[in-house]
C-alpha positions as CSV (number, residue, x, y, z in Angstrom):
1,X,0.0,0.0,0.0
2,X,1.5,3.3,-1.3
3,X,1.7,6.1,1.8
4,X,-0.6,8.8,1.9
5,X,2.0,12.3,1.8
6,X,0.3,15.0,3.1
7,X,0.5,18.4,1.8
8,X,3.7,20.1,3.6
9,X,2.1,22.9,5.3
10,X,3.4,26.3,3.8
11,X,6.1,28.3,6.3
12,X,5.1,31.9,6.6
13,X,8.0,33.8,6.3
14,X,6.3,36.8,8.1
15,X,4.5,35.1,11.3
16,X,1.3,36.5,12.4
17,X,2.8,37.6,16.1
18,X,5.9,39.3,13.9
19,X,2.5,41.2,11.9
20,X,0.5,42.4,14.4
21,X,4.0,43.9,16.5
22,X,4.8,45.6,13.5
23,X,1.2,47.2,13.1
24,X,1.7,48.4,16.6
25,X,4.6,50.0,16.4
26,X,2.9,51.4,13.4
27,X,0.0,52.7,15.3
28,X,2.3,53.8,18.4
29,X,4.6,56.1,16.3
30,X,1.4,57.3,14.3
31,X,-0.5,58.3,17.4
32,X,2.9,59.9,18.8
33,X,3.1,61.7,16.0
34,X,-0.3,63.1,16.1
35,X,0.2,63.5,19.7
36,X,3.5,66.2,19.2
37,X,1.1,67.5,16.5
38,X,-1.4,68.5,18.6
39,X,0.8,69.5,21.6
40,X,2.4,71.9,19.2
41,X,-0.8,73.3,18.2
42,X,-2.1,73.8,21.7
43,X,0.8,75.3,22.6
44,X,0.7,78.1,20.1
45,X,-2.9,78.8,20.7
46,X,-2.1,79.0,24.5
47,X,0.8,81.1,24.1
48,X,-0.6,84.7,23.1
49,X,-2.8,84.9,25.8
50,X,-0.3,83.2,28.6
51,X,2.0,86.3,27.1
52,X,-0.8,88.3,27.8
53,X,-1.8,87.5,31.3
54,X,2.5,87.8,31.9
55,X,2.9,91.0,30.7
56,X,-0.5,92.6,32.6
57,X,1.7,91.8,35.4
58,X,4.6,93.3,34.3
59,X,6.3,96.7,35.0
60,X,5.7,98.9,32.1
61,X,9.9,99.5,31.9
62,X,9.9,95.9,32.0
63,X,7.9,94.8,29.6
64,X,8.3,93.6,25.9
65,X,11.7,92.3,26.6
66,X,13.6,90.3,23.6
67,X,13.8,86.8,24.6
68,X,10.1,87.7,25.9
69,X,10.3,86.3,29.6
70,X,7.1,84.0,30.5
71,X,7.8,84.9,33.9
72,X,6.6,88.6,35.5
73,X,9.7,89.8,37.3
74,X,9.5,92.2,38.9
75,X,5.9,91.1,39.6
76,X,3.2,93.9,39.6
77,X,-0.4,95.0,40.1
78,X,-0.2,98.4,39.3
79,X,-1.3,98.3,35.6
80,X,-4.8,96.6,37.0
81,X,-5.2,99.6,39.5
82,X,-4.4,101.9,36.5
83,X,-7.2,100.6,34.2
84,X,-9.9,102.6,36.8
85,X,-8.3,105.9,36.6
86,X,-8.8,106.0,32.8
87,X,-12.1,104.8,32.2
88,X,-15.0,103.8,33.8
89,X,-14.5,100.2,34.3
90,X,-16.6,99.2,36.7
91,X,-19.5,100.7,35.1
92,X,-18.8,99.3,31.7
93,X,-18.6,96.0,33.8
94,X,-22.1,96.3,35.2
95,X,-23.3,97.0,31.2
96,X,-21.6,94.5,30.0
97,X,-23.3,91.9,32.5
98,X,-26.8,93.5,32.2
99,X,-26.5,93.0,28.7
100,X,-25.1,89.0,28.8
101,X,-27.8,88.6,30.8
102,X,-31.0,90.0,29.5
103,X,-30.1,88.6,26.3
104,X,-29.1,85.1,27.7
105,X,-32.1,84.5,29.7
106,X,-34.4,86.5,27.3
107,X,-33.1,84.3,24.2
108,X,-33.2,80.7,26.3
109,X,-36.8,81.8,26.9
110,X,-38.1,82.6,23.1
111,X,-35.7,79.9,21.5
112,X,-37.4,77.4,24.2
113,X,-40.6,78.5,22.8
114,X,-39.5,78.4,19.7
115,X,-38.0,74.9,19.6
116,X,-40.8,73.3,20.9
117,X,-43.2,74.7,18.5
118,X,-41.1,73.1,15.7
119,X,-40.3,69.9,17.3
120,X,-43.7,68.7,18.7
121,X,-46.2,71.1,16.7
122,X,-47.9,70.2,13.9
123,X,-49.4,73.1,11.9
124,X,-49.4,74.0,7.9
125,X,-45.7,75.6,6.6
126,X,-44.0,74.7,9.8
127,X,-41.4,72.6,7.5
128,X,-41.0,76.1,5.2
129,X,-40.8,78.4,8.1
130,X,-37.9,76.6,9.6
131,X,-36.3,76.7,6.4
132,X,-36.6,80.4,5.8
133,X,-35.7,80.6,9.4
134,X,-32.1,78.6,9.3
135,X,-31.5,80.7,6.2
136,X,-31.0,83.5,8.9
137,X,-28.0,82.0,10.1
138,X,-26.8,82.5,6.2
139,X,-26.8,86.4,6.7
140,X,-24.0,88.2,8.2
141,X,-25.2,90.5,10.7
142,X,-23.5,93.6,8.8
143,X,-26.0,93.1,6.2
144,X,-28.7,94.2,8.6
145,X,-27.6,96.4,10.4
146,X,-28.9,99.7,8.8
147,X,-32.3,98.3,8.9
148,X,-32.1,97.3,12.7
149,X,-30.2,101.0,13.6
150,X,-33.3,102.9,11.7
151,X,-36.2,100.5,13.5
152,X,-33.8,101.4,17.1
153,X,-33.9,105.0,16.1
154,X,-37.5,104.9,15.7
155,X,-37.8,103.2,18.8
156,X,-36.0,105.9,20.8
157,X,-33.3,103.4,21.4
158,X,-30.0,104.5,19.8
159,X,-27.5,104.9,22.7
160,X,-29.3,102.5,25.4
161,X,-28.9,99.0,26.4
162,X,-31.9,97.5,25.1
163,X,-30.7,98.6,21.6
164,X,-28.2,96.0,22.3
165,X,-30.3,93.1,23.8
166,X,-33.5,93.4,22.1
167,X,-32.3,92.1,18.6
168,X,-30.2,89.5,21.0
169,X,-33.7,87.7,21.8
170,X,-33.8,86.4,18.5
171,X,-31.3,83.6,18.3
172,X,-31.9,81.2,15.1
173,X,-29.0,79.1,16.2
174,X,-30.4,78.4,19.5
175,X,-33.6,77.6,18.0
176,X,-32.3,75.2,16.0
177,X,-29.8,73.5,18.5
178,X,-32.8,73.3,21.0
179,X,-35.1,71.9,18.2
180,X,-32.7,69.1,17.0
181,X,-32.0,68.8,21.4
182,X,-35.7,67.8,21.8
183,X,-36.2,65.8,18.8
184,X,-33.9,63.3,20.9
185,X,-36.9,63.4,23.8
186,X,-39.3,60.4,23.2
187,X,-42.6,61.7,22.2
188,X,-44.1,59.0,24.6
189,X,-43.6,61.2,27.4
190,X,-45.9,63.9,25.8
191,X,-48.7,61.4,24.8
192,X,-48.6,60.3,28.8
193,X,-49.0,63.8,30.4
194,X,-51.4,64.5,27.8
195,X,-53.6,61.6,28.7
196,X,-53.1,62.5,32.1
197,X,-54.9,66.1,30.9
198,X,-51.5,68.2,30.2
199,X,-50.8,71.0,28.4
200,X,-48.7,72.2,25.8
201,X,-46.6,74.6,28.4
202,X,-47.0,71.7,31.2
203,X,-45.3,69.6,28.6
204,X,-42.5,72.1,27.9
205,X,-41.6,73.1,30.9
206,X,-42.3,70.1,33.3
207,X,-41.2,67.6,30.8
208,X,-39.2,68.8,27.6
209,X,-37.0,71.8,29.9
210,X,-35.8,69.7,32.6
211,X,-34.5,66.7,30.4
212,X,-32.6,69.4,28.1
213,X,-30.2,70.8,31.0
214,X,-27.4,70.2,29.2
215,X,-28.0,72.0,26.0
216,X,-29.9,74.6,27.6
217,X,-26.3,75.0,29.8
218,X,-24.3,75.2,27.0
219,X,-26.2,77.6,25.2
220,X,-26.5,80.3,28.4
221,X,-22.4,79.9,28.1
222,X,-22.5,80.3,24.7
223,X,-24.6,83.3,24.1
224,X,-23.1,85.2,27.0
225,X,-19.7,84.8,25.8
226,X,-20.9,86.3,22.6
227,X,-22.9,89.1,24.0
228,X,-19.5,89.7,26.6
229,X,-17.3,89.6,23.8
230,X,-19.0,91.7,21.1
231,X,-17.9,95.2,19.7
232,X,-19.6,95.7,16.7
233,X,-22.9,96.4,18.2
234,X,-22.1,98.7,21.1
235,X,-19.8,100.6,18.4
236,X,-23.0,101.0,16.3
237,X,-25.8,102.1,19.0
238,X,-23.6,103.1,21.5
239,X,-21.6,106.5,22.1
240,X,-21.7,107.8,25.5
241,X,-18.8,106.6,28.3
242,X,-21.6,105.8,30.5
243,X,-23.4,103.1,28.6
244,X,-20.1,101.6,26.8
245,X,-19.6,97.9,27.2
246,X,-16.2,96.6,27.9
247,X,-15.0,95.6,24.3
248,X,-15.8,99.3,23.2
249,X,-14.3,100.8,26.3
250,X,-10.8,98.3,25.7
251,X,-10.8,100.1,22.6
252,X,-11.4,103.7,24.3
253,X,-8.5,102.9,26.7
254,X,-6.5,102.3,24.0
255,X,-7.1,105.1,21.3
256,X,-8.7,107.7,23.1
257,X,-6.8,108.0,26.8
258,X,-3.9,107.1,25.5
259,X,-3.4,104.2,28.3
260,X,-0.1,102.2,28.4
261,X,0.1,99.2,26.8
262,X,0.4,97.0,29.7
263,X,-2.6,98.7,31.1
264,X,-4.3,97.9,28.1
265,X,-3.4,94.1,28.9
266,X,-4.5,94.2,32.4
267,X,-8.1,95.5,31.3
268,X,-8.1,92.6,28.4
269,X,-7.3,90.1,31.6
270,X,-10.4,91.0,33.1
271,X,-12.4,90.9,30.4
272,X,-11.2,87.6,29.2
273,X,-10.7,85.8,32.1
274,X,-14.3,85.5,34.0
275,X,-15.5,83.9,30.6
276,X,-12.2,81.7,30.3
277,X,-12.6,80.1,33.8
278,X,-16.3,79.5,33.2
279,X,-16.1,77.8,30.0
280,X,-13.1,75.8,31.2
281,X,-15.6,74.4,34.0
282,X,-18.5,73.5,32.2
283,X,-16.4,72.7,29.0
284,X,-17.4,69.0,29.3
285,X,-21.3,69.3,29.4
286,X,-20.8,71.9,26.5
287,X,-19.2,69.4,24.2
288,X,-21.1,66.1,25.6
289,X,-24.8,68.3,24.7
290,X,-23.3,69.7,21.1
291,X,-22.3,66.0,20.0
292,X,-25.3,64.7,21.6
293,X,-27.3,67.1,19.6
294,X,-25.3,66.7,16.1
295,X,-25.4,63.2,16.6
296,X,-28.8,62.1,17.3
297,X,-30.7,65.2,15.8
């Protein structure tokens, strides 16, 4: 009886231990890569306004220095005490809050509205009217500005507050985020309290509001950074020292009192850093609720 020679099994010359070490090391030097990538990136954004917060606290003798020193020596806080005696600070403070406020808590209201009408509502053009609405967002707001500073003049608005916050109450983005937020909510919870003899505004506001915390969080952040941070409208509406908002008083300080540069810094410190520490607080639920909304909406 002839043997039976079995097939020699075939040697592979590049073992699949030998394969998957070297598409490690592949990976590992890859994500190293992209890790020094992104350190060098964070560390240039970071830089200007480390440099910033070092030279407010610098000695205006000893300041702009070539190397640039990251360290304030001698260490001062002179230049913050100086911002006061040039321009009204604290009063352009107290503007600048009444107006991040009023528009924040104005626009979470309306856009609440606003949101819940287009996610739950059934009524004819709704679909149409949230396009034309989204289109908004497509406008810059420099296109409409001469239409909004005649209807404020007609209003008796032009250099007041309100001029700034009343066209703040309308915000299409916020309606939008908040409409794709509670498109995530199961409408099962509507058809119980409705059975159980709810409303439309029991729904919203004992229902919808308090399982959208973490949108409605991010958005106050949002829109009262922007309000803090904006210039172009108090430059437009707004023109005596009294009413001025920080970003247009910065500017003042700069241009018009002919302020030291490193008091110039310290004022930009406090402008920037009350936002900065906030947003570096809640900077988690704000990017959990935005991908939760992009995601799911």
């Amino acid at each position: 009886m002839a043997d039976l020679k079995l097939p020699a099994p075939k040697l592979d010359a590049t073992p699949s231990g030998a394969l998957t070490g070297r598409r490690r090391r592949k990976l590992s030097t890859g994500s190293l890569v992209l890790d020094l990538v992104m350190l060098v990136v964070g560390i240039l954004m970071v830089a200007p306004l480390i440099w910033l917060i070092v030279q407010s606290l610098t000695a205006e003798s000893d300041a702009f220095g070539i190397p640039p020193s990251w360290i304030p020596h001698p260490f001062t806080l002179d230049n913050f005490a100086g911002v006061s005696g040039l321009i009204p600070f604290g009063r352009m403070a107290i503007n600048s809050l009444e107006v991040g406020v009023i528009s924040t808590v104005g626009s979470l209201f309306v856009s609440v509205l606003a949101a819940y009408a287009f996610s739950r509502l059934r009524f004819r053009g709704r679909s149409g009217l949230f396009v034309v609405m989204l289109s908004a967002l497509m406008v810059p707001p420099q296109l409409i500005v001469i239409p909004v500073f005649i209807l404020m003049r007609y209003l008796g608005l032009i250099d007041n507050l309100m001029a700034l916050w009343v066209p703040a109450l309308i915000n299409v983005f916020a309606i939008f985020f908040l409409r794709q937020y509670f498109n995530t909510i199961p409408k099962e919870l509507d058809e119980a309290a409705i059975i159980d003899g709810a409303g439309h505004l029991w729904i919203l506001f004992r229902v919808i509001v308090p399982l959208s915390g973490p949108a409605l969080a991010a958005l106050a952040i949002l829109s009262f950074e922007v309000s803090w941070n904006n210039y172009f409208g108090p430059l437009i509406f707004l023109s005596s020292p009294a009413n001025m908002t920080l970003p247009l008083g910065l500017v003042t300080l700069q241009a018009g009192q002919g302020g030291a540069a490193v008091v110039v810094f310290a004022a930009i410190t406090l402008v920037v850093l009350p936002v900065l520490i906030v947003f570096l607080i809640f900077q988690r639920s704000i990017v959990e609720s935005i991908a939760t909304a992009g995601i799911r909406g």
